[in-house]
C-alpha positions in Angstrom: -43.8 -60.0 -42.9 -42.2 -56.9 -42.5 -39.4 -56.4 -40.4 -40.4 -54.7 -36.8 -36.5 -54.1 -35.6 -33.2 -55.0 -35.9 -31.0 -56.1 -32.7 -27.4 -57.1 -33.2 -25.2 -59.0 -30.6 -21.6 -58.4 -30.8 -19.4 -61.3 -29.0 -15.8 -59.6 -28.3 -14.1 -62.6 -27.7 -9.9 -63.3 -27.5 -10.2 -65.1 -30.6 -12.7 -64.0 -32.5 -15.1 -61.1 -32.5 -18.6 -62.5 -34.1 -21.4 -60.1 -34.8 -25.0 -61.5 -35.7 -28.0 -59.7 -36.8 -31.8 -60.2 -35.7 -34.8 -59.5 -37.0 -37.7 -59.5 -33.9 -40.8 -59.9 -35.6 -44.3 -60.4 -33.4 -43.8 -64.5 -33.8 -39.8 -64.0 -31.9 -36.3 -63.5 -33.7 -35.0 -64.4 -37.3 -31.3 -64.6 -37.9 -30.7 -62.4 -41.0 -26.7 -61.5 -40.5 -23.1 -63.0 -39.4 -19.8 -61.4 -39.5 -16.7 -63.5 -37.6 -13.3 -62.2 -37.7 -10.5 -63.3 -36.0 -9.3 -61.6 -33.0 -6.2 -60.6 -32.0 -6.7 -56.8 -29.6 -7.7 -59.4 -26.7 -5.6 -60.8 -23.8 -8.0 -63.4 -21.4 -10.9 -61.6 -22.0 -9.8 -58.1 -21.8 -9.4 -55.8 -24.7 -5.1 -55.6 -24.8 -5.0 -53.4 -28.3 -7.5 -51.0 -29.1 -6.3 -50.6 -32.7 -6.6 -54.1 -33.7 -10.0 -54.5 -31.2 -11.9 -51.9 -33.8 -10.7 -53.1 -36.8 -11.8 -56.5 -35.9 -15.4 -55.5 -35.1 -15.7 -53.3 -38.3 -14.8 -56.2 -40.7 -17.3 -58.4 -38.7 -19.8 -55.7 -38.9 -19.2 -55.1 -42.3 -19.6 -58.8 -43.1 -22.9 -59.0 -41.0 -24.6 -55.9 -42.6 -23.2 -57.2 -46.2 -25.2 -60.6 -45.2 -28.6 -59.2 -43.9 -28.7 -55.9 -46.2 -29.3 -53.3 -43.7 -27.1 -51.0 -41.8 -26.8 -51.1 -37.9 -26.2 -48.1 -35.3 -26.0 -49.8 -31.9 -25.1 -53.2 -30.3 -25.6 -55.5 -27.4 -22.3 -56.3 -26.6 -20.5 -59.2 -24.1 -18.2 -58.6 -21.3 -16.0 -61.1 -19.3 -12.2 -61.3 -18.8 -10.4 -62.4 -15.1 -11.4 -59.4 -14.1 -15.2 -60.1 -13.5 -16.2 -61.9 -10.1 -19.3 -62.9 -8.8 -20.6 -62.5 -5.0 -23.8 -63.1 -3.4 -25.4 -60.5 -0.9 -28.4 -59.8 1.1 -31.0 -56.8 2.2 -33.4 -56.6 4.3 -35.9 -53.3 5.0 -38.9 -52.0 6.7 -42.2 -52.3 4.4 -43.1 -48.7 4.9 -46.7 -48.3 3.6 -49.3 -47.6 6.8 -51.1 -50.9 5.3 -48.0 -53.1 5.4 -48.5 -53.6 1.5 -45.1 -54.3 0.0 -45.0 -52.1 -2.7 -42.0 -51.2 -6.1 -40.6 -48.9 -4.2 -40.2 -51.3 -1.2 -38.5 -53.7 -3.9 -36.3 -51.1 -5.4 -34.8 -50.0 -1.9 -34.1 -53.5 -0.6 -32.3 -54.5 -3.6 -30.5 -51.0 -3.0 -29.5 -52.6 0.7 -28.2 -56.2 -1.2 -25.7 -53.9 -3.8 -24.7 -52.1 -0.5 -20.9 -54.0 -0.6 -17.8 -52.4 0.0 -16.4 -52.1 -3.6 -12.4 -51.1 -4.2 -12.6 -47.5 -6.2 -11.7 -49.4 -9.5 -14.8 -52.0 -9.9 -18.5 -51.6 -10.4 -21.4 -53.5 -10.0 -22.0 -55.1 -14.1 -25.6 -56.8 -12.9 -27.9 -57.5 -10.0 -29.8 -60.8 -10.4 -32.4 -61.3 -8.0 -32.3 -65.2 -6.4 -35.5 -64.2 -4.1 -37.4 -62.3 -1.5 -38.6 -63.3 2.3 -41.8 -61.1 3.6 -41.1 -61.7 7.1 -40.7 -65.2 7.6 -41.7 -66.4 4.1 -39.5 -67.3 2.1 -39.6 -68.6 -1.4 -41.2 -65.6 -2.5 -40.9 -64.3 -6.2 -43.0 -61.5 -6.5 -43.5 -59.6 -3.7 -45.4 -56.7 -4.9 -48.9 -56.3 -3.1 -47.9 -59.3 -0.3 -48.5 -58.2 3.3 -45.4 -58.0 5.9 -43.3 -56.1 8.0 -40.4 -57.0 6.4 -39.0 -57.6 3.3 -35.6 -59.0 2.7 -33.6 -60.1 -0.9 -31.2 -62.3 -2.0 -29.2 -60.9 -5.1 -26.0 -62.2 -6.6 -23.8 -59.4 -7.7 -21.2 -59.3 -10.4 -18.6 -57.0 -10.4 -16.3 -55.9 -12.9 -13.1 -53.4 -13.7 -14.3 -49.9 -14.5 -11.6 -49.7 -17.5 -12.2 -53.1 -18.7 -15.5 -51.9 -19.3 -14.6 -48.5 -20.8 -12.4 -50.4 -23.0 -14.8 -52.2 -24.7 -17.6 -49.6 -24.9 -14.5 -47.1 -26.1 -13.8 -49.9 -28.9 -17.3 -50.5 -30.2 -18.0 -47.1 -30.1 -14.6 -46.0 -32.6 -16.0 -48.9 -34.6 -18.9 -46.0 -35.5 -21.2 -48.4 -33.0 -23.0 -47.3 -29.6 -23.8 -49.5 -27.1 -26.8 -49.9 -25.8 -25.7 -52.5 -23.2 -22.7 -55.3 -21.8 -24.0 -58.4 -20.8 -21.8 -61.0 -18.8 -20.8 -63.9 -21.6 -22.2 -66.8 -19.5 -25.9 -64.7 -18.9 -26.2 -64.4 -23.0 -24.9 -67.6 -23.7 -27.6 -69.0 -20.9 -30.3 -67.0 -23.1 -29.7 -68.9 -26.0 -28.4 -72.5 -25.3 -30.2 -73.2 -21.9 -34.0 -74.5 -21.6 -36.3 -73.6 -19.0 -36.3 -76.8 -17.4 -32.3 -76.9 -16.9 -32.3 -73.2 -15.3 -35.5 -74.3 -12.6 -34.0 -77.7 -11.8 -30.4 -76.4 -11.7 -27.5 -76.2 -14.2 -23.9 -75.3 -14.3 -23.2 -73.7 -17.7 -19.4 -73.9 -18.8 -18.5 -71.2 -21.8 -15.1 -72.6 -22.9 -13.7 -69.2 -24.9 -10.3 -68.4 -25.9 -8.5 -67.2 -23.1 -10.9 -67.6 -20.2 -13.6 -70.3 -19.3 -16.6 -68.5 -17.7 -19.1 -70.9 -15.1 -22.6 -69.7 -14.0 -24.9 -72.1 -12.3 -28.7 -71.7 -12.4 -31.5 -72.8 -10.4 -34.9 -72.2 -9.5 -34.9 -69.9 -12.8 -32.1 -67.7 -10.9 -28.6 -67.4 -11.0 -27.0 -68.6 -7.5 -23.1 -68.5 -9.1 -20.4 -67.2 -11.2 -16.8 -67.7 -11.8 -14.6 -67.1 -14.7 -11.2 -69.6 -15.1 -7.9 -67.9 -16.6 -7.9 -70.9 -19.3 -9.6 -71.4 -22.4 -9.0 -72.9 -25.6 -5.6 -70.9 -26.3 -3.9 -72.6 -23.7 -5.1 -75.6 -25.2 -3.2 -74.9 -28.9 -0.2 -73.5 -26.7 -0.1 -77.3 -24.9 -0.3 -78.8 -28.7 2.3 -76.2 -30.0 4.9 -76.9 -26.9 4.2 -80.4 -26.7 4.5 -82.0 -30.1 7.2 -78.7 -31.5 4.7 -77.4 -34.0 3.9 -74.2 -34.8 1.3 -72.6 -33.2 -1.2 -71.6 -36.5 -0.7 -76.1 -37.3 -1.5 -76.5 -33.7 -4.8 -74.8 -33.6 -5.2 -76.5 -37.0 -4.5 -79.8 -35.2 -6.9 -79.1 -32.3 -9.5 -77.9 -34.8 -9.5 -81.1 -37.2 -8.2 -83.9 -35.1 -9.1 -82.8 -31.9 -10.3 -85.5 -29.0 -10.7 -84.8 -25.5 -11.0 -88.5 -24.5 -8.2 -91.0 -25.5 -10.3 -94.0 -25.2 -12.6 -92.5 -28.0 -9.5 -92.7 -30.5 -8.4 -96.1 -31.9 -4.8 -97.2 -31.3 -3.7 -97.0 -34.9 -4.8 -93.5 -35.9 -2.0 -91.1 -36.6 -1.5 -87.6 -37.4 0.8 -85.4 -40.0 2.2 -83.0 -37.6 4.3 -80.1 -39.0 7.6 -79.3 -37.6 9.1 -75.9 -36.7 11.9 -74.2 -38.8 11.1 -76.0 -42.3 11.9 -79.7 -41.0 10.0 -82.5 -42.3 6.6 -83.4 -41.1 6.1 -85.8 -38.8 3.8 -88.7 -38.1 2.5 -89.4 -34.5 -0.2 -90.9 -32.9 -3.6 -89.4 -32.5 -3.5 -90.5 -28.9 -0.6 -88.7 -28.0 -2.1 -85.6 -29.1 -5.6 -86.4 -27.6 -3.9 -87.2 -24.4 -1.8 -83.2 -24.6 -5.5 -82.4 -24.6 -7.1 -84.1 -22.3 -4.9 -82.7 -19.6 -6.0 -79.1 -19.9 -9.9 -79.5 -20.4 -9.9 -82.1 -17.4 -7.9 -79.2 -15.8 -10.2 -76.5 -16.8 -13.6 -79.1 -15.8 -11.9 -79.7 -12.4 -11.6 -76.1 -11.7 -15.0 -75.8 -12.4 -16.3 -78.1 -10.4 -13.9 -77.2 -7.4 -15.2 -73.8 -7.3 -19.1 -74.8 -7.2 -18.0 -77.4 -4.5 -16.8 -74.6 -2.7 -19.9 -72.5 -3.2 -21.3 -75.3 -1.4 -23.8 -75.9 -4.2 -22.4 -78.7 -6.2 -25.7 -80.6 -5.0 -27.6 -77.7 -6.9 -27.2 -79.1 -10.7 -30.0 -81.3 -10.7 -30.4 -81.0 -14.5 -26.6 -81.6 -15.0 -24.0 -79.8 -16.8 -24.4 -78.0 -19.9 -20.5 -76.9 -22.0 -20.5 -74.4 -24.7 -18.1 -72.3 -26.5 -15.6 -73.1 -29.7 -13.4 -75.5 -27.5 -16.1 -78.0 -26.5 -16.9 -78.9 -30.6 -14.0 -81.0 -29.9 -14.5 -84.7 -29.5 -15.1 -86.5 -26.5 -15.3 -83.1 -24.3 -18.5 -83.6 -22.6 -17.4 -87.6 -22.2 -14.8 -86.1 -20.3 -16.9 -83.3 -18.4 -18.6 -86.0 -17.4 -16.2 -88.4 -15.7 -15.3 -84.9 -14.0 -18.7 -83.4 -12.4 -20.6 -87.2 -12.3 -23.8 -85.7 -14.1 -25.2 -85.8 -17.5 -23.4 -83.3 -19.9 -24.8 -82.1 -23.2 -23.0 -79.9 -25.6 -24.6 -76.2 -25.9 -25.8 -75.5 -29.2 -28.2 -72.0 -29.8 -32.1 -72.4 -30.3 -35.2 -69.9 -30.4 -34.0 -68.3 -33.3 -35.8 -68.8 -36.9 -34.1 -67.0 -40.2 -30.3 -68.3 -40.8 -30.4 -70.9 -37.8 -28.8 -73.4 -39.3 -25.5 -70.7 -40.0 -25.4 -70.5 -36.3 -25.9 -74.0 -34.9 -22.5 -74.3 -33.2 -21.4 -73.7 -29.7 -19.1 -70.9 -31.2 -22.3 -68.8 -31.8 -23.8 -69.2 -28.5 -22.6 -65.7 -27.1 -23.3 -63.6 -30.0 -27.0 -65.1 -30.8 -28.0 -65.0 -26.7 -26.9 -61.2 -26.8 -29.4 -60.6 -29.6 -32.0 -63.0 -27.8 -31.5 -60.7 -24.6 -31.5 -57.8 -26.5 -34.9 -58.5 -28.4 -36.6 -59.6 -24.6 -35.5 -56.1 -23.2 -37.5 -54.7 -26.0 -40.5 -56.5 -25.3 -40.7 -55.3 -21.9 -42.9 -52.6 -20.9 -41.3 -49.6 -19.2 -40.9 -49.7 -15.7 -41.6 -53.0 -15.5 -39.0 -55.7 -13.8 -38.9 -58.4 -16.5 -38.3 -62.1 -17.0 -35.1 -63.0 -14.3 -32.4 -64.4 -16.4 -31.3 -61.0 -17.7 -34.2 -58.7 -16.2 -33.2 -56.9 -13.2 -29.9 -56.4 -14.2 -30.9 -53.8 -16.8 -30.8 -50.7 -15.1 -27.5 -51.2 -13.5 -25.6 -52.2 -16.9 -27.6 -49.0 -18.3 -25.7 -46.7 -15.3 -22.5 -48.4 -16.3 -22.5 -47.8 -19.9 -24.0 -44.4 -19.1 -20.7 -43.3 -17.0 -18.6 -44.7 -20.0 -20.3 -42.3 -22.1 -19.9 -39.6 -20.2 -16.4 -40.6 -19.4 -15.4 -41.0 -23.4 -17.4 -37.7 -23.9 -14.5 -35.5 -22.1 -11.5 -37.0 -24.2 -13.9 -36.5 -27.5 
C-alpha cells in the first residue's frame, strides 16, 4: 500500500528525547521509525540548555529517519515541566439567532467566555478541552449545534503554561532544521495512545512517571476534568539510590533499571545486589530489599501526591475504571502493586496500542508520549476543516496553533 503521510512525534523528555515515525495509511497508523537519545538540555521538564536540547533531537532524528528511510520537515512535539497548571472554568451566553437555534458561532463565543481568566503577562492558555455544554437548563449536553435555548453555557478545563517554556522548545526543534506544527500536553498524547475508550467514559486517572516531573490527568465521561504535574520523576528516584547506598549515580540508574522493585514484599529475603562504591573502593553486596525499600519511598511519595491532589479536586470518586501508570519509571517491578495499595483501585501498567508497522519496538511505557503525539497528530489530519473533532485532543487545536504561531513570529525577529 503506498504510503499516504508521514507524522512524527517528538517526546522532549529530561532524560531522553525519543522521536517516532508514522505512516497513516487509510486502515490507521504504521510505526516505520525510532530514534532515542539520551537527554541532558532538560531541568524538570523545561528545556535548561539549548545547545545540548538540539543536539539531542538531531541524533534522534537522525536515527528515526535512518530507520524508516524517509526524511522529515515538521513534528508534533510534547510540552510539560512545573510550569504547566490546569484550571477548570465556565461561560455562559445568549443564543443569538431570532430562532433560538444554537448555532458554531454560538459555540465558538461561549468557549471564548470559559478562556476569559485573568492570566499573569508571562503564561498562556496551551489547550481548551471542552467537559460540556448546558442549553438552558439541560445539561449533559455534547453537541449543541442545532438544539433550541436561550442560553448556552460550557464547562472547559484550561491549561496554562509559561510563554518562554514554550518558546524554548519550539526555538529548539526548530534549530534542529524541524518546524512544529503543534505542542501537546504529555499526559493528553500519552492518553491518545495507552488509554481505551472505556477507561476515559467511565473515568481514569492517568500517571506519566517521566524523568524529572510526574504529570496526572483524570478522564471521564470521554473529557478531561483534571490535570496536575508533580516536581518528581524517576531522577529523584536514581538520586535516592545514589545517596542512599553511596554509588555513583550512572550504577544507580543501572541499579534502578535492572534490579528495580517498588514493592519489598515482591523481593525474597535472600536476594542481593553488587552495588559499586564511589572513589574506586570495592564493590559491595547488599540486600535487594534494602534497595527496593530506598525505592519504595519515593514512588509511594510521588502516588500519594497524586492521589492527594485528585482528593482535593474533589473527584477522587471519579475513577471508576481505576488507575492507569505510564512512563520509564513504572517498568519497574511491583509499581502498580504499590499504586494500588495507594489510590484503592485497580492499576494496570500503560503500554501503547493502535499502531501497526514496528509495534512491537514500541511496546513499553517509555514510548507512550512519543507514539500518542503521532496518534494525535495523524487524528488532526483526518479531520475535516472547520470541523470540531473527536474531544480528547480536538478542541484544543486552534489554541496550540495561536501559541506556536506567536513563537514563530517571536523567533522570526531574532532570525
Amino acid at each position: 500500500m503506498a504510503r499516504s503521510q508521514m507524522i512524527a512525534g517528538l517526546d522532549v523528555g529530561t532524560t531522553k528525547v525519543c522521536v517516532v515515525i508514522g505512516d497513516v495509511t487509510s486502515t490507521g497508523v504504521d510505526i516505520i521509525g525510532i530514534g532515542q537519545q539520551p537527554s541532558r538540555g532538560l531541568r524538570k521538564g523545561v528545556v535548561a540548555n539549548i545547545e545540548s536540547t538540539v543536539e539531542a533531537i538531531k541524533r534522534a532524528v537522525q536515527d528515526a529517519e535512518q530507520m524508516a528511510g524517509v526524511e522529515i520537515e515538521s513534528v508534533y512535539t510534547s510540552i510539560g515541566g512545573g510550569h504547566v497548571r490546569g484550571i477548570n472554568s465556565q461561560g455562559i451566553i445568549a443564543v443569538q439567532s431570532r430562532n433560538r437555534e444554537v448555532s458554531a458561532g454560538d459555540v465558538a463565543r461561549a468557549i471564548e467566555a470559559a478562556r476569559a481568566v485573568s492570566l499573569p503577562p508571562d503564561r498562556e492558555i496551551l489547550h481548551i478541552l471542552t467537559q460540556g455544554f448546558t442549553v438552558d437548563d439541560q445539561d449533559g449536553v455534547r453537541e449543541p449545534v442545532g438544539m433550541l435555548g436561550s442560553r448556552l453555557g460550557v464547562a472547559v478545563h484550561l491549561i496554562t503554561g509559561a510563554v518562554t517554556a514554550v518558546q524554548n522548545v519550539v526555538r529548539s526543534v526548530n534549530r534542529a532544521g524541524l518546524t512544529v506544527q503543534d505542542v501537546v500536553l504529555q499526559p493528553l498524547a500519552s492518553g491518545e495512545s495507552v488509554l481505551t475508550p472505556d477507561e476515559r467514559d467511565l473515568g481514569v486517572v492517568l500517571i506519566d512517571v517521566g524523568g524529572g516531573t510526574t504529570d496526572v490527568a483524570l478522564f471521564r465521561e470521554g473529557v478531561v476534568w483534571y490535570t496536575a504535574v508533580i516536581p518528581l520523576g524517576g531522577d529523584h528516584i536514581t538520586n535516592d539510590i545514589a545517596v542512599g547506598l553511596r554509588t555513583p549515580p550512572t550504577d544507580a540508574e543501572e541499579l534502578k533499571k535492572v534490579f528495580g522493585c517498588a514493592q519489598p514484599t515482591l523481593v525474597l529475603e535472600d536476594e542481593t545486589v553488587e552495588v559499586p562504591s564511589i572513589g574506586g573502593r570495592k564493590p559491595r553486596v547488599l540486600s535487594r530489599q534494602t534497595l527496593s525499600r530506598i525505592i519504595q519511598a519515593r514512588v509511594e511519595e510521588i502516588f500519594t501526591l497524586a492521589a492527594r491532589g485528585i482528593g482535593q479536586s474533589g473527584l477522587e470518586d471519579a475513577a471508576t475504571a481505576g488507575v492507569v501508570v505510564t512512563g520509564g519509571a513504572t517498568i519497574m517491578e511491583g509499581v502498580p502493586e504499590l499504586a494500588e495499595s495507594i489510590f484503592d483501585l485497580p492499576v494496570r501498567r500503560g503500554i501503547p496500542k493502535w499502531v501497526g508497522g514496528l509495534y512491537e519496538q514500541v511496546e513499553s511505557p517509555t514510548y507512550a508520549t512519543a507514539v500518542g503525539l503521532v496518534l494525535a497528530g495523524a487524528r488532526r489530519e483526518r479531520q475535516p476543516a472547520g470541523g470540531r473533532g473527536g474531544q480528547a485532543l480536538g478542541e484544543e487545536w486552534p489554541v496550540v496553533d495561536r501559541v506556536v504561531r506567536r513563537v514563530r513570529e517571536w523567533l522570526g525577529e531574532i532570525f
